[in-house]
C-alpha positions in Angstrom: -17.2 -73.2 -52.1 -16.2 -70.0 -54.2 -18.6 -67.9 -56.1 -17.3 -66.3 -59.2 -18.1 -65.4 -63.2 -17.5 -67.3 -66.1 -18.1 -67.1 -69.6 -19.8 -69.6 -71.5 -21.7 -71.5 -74.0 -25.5 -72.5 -73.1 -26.1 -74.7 -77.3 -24.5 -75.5 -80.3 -27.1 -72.3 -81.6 -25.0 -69.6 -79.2 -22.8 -67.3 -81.4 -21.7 -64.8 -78.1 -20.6 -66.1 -74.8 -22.6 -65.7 -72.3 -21.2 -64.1 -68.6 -22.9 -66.0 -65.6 -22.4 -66.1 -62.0 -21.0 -69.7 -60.8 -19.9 -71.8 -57.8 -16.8 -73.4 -57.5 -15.9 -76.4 -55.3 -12.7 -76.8 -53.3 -10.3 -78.9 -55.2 -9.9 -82.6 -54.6 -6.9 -85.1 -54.3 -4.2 -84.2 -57.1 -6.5 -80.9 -57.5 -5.5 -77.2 -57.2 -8.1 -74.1 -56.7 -5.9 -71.1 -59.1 -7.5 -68.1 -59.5 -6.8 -66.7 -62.7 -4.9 -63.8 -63.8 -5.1 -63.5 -67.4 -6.6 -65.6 -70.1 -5.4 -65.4 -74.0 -8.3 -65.2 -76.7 -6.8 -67.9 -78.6 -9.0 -68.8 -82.1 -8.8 -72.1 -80.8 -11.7 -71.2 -78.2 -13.9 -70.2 -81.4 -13.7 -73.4 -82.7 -16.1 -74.4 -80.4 -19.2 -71.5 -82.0 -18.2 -72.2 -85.7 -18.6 -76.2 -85.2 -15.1 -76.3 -86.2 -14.3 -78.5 -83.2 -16.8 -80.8 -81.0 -16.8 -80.8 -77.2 -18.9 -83.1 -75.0 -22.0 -81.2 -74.1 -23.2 -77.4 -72.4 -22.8 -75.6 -70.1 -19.4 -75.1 -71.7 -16.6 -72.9 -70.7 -13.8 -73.0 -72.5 -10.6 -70.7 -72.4 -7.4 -73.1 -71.9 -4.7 -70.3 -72.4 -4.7 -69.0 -69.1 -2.4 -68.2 -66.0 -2.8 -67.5 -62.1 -2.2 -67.7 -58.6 -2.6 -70.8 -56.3 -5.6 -70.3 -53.4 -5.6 -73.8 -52.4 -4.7 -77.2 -53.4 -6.1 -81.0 -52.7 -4.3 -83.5 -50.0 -2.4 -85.1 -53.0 -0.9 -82.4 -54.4 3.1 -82.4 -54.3 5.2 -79.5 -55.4 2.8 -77.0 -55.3 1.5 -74.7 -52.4 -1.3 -71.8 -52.1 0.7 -68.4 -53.4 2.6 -70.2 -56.3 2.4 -69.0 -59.8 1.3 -71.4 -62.3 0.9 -71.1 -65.8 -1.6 -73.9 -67.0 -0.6 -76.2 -70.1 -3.5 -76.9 -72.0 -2.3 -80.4 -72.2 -1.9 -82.2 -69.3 1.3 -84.2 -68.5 1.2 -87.1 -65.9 4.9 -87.3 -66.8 5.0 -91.1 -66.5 3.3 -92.4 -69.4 4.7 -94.0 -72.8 4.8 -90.9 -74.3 5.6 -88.5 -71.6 8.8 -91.2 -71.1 9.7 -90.9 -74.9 10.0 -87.5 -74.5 6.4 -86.3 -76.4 4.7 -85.2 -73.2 2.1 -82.9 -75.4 0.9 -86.1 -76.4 -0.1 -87.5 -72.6 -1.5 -90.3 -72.5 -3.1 -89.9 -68.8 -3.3 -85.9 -69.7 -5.7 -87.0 -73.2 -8.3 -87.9 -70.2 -8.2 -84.3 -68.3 -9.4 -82.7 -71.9 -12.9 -84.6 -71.8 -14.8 -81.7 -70.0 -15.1 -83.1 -66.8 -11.9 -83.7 -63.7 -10.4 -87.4 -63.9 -13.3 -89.1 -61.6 -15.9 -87.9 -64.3 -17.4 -85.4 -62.2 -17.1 -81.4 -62.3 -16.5 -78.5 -60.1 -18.1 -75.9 -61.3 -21.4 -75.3 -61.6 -23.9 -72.6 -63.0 -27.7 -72.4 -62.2 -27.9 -75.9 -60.5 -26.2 -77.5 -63.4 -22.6 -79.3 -63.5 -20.3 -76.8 -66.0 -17.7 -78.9 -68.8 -14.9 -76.9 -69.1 -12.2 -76.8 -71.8 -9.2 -79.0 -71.4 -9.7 -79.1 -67.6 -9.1 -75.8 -67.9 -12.1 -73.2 -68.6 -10.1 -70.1 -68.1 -12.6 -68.0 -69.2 -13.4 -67.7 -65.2 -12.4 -66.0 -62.5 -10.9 -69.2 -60.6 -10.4 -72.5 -61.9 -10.2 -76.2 -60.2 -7.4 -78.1 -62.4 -5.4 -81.2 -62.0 -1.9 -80.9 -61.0 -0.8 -82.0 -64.4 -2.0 -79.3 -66.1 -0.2 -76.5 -64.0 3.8 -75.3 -64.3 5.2 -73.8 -61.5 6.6 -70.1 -62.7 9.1 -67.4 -61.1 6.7 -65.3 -58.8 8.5 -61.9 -60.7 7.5 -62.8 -64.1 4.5 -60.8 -64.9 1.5 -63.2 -65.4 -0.6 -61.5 -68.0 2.3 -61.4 -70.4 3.6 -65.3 -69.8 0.0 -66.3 -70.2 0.8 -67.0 -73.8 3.2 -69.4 -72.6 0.0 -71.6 -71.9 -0.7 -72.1 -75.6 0.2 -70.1 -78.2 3.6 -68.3 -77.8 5.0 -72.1 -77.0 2.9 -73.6 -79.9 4.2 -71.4 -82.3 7.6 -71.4 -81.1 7.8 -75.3 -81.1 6.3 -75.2 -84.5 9.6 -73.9 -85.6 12.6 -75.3 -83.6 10.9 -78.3 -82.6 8.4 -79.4 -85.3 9.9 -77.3 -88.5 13.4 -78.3 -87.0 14.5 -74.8 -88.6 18.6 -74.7 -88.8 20.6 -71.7 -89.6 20.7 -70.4 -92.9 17.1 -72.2 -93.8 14.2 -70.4 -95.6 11.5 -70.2 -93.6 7.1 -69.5 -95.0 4.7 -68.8 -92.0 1.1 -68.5 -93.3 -1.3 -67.0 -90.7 0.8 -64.5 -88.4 -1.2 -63.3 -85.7 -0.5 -65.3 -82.2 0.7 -68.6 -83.1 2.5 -67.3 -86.4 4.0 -64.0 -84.9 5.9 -66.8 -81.9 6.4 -69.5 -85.1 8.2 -66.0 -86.7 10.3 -65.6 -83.6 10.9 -69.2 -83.3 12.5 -69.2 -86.8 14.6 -66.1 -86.5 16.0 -67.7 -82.8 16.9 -70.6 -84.7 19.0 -69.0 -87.5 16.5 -68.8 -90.7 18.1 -66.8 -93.4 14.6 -65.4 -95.0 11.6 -65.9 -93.1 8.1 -64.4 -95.5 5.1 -64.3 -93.4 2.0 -64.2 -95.6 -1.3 -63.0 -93.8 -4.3 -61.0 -95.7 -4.4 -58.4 -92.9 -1.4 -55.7 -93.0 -1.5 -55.0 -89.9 -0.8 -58.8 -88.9 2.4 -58.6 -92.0 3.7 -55.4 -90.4 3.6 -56.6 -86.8 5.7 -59.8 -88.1 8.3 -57.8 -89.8 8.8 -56.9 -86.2 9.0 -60.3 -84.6 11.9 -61.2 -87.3 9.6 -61.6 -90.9 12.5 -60.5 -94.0 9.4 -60.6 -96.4 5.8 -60.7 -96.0 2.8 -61.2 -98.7 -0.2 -61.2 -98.4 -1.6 -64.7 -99.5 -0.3 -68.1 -100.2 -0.7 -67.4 -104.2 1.3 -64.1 -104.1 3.8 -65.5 -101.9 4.8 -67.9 -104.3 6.4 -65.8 -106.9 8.6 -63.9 -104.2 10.2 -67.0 -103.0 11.0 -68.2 -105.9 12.8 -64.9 -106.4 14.4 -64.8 -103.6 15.2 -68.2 -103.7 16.2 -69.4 -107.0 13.6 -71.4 -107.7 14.0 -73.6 -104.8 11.8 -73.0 -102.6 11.3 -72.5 -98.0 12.8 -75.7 -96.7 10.3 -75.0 -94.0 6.5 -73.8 -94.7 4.2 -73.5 -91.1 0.5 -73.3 -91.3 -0.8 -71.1 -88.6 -3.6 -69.9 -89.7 -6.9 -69.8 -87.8 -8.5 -72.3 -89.5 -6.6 -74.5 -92.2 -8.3 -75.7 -95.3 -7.5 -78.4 -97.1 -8.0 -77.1 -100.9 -4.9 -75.0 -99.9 -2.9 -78.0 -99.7 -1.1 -78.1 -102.9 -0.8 -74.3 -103.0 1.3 -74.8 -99.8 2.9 -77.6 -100.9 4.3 -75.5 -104.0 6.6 -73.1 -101.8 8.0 -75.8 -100.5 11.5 -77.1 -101.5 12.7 -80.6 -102.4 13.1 -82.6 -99.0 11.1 -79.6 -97.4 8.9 -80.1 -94.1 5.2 -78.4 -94.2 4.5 -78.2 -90.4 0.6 -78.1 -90.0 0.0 -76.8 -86.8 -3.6 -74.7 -87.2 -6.6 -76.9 -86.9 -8.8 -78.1 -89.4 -12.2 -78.3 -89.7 -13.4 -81.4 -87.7 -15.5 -82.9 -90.8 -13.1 -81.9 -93.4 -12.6 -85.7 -94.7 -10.0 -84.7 -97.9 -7.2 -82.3 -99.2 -5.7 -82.0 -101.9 -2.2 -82.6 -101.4 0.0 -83.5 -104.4 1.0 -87.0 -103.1 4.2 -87.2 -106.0 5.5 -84.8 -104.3 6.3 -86.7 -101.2 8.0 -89.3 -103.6 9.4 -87.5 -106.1 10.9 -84.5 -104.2 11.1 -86.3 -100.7 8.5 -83.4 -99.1 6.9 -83.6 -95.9 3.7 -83.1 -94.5 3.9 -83.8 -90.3 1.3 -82.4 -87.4 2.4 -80.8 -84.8 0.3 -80.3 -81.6 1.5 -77.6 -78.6 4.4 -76.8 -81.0 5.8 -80.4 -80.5 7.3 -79.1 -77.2 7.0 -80.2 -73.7 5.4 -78.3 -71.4 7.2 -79.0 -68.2 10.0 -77.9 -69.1 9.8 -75.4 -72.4 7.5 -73.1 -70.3 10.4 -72.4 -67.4 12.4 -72.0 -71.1 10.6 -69.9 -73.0 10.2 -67.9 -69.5 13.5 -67.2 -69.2 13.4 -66.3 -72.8 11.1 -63.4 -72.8 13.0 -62.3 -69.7 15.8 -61.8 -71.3 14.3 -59.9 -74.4 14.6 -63.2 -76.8 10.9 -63.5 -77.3 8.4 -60.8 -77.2 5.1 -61.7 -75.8 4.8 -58.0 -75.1 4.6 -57.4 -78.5 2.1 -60.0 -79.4 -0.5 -58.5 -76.8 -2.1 -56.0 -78.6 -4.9 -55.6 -76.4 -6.1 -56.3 -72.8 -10.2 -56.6 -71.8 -12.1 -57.5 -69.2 -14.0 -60.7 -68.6 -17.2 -58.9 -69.7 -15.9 -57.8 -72.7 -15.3 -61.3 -74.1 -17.3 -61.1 -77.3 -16.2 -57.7 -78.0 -12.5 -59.2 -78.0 -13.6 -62.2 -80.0 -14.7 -59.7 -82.4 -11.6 -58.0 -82.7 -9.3 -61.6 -83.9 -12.5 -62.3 -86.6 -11.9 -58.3 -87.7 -7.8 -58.8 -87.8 -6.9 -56.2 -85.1 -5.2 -58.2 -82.9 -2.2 -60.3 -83.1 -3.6 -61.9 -79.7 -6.0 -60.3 -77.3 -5.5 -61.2 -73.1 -8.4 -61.1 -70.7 -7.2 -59.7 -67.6 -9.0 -60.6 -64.5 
């Protein structure tokens, strides 16, 4: 048994997380012990103190953006040996089911069981104060080790620097897939991104890789508009309203062929505001979550007849895990996409909230906890 810190959530009432000592049990069959390098702040992780997204029950530590080093693994563990590198995907991927075979491993059927809060035989590894801890996507990076399936970890070079291909885990490849995979941005497309902080700033990147001719990112906070104009943004606003006008400008009155919705938290009465920058046979890629008891939008649904628009989903960027993380490795080590740039700042594990409250206040295009 190891002994470690986490932080965590004791009630649906807890608006700070909470740093604890805990116990950590030595992994089991297809199980691997990591201790963890670096863990992303990912607004995804909030979602679980606004109510915006359910889990199964408290102690709960969540954190599924994460990335460390191997200290030991179960007996049915192939591939994988204490010392190796791993960056986790937040979805698992058994890698033999329908939809790993069809080629749409981020929608594992096997790996949809690993996200339940508990390992596969319905029992946990870590525990705080006598009770059994549910951790995020089989995950709960938000610890100083963590006990995960096999499926959930990808091998990575030992010289690529973990605390900067952490991202890799969620939102750098999220974003990214949002636009070359999802969006299926071509050269010469135009290109809206609406929310650019992690996910947006990589969906940015991901557009300008795949040849967009005008990308506008549109964000409230300047900071977040400036930053994108780094990452590849030809024109930035600062909401969804304003942005309107200067694509029709710049685009005769046609409109982005492609329109990404990364914001923290979508809404649905921005549906048809959305839907307005978008061309004739354009694709709105929705990729930020939404509420879980939002029950309507107000999408324009003429559109989708009369000017052959799209609306699809897109979870983990559409990608597949196994292999776009080696890719989008190899990527940033060759100066293609900056996840350098997208760390703003680094904290501690104890300085959790105080990180949290930097994404609500809009300094950070993504904040890393560094173990």
């Amino acid at each position: 048994m190891v002994k470690g810190k986490a932080a965590m959530l004791w009630g649906p009432e807890d608006t700070a997380w909470s740093l604890e000592d805990v116990e950590i049990d030595e992994p089991q069959g297809a199980e691997m012990l990591v201790r963890n390098v670096a863990s992303g702040l990912c607004h995804s992780d909030e979602h679980f103190i606004t109510g915006d997204m359910p889990h199964g029950g408290y102690p709960w530590i969540a954190g599924h953006e994460g990335a460390g080093i191997v200290e030991a693994v179960g007996p049915d563990v192939r591939g994988v040996v204490p010392g190796d590198h791993v960056v986790y995907s937040f979805v698992a991927v058994c890698g033999q089911c329908p939809s790993c075979a069809d080629g749409h491993s981020n929608l594992c059927d096997n790996g949809a069981q690993v996200m339940s809060g508990r390992m596969l035989d319905g029992t946990s590894r870590i525990h705080v104060k006598g009770q059994d801890a549910l951790i995020m996507a089989g995950l709960g990076t938000f610890a100083t080790h963590s006990v995960v399936h096999e499926w959930s970890a990808v091998k990575v070079l030992p010289d690529l620097p973990l605390d900067k291909v952490v991202l890799l885990g969620c939102g750098a490849t999220t974003g990214w897939g949002s636009s070359v995979y999802a969006a299926e941005v071509k050269p010469g497309d135009n290109v809206a991104v609406i929310g650019v902080g992690g996910l947006g700033s990589a969906a940015v990147m991901g557009a300008k890789l795949a040849g967009a001719e005008r990308i506008f990112a549109i964000d409230p906070v300047e900071f977040k508009r400036e930053s994108a104009q780094k990452f590849g943004a030809t024109h930035t606003s600062a909401s969804v309203e304003e942005a309107l006008e200067l694509i029709m400008a710049e685009t005769w009155g046609r409109g982005c062929n492609k329109v990404i919705c990364t914001m923290g938290v979508g809404s649905g009465d921005m549906m048809a505001s959305i839907m307005a920058l978008t061309s004739k046979r354009g694709r709105v890629v929705v990729t930020n979550i939404h509420p879980w008891t939002e029950a309507s939008n107000n999408i324009p649904m003429i559109d989708l007849t009369l000017s052959e628009k799209q609306v699809v989903g897109s979870l983990f960027g559409s990608a597949n895990p196994r292999a776009d993380i080696p890719r989008l490795a190899e990527l940033y080590r060759k100066g293609q996409l900056d996840l350098d740039g997208m760390i703003t700042r680094t904290y501690t594990l104890d300085q959790i909230n105080e990180g949290y409250q930097d994404m609500r206040d809009g300094k950070n295009i993504r904040g890393v906890i560094v173990h």
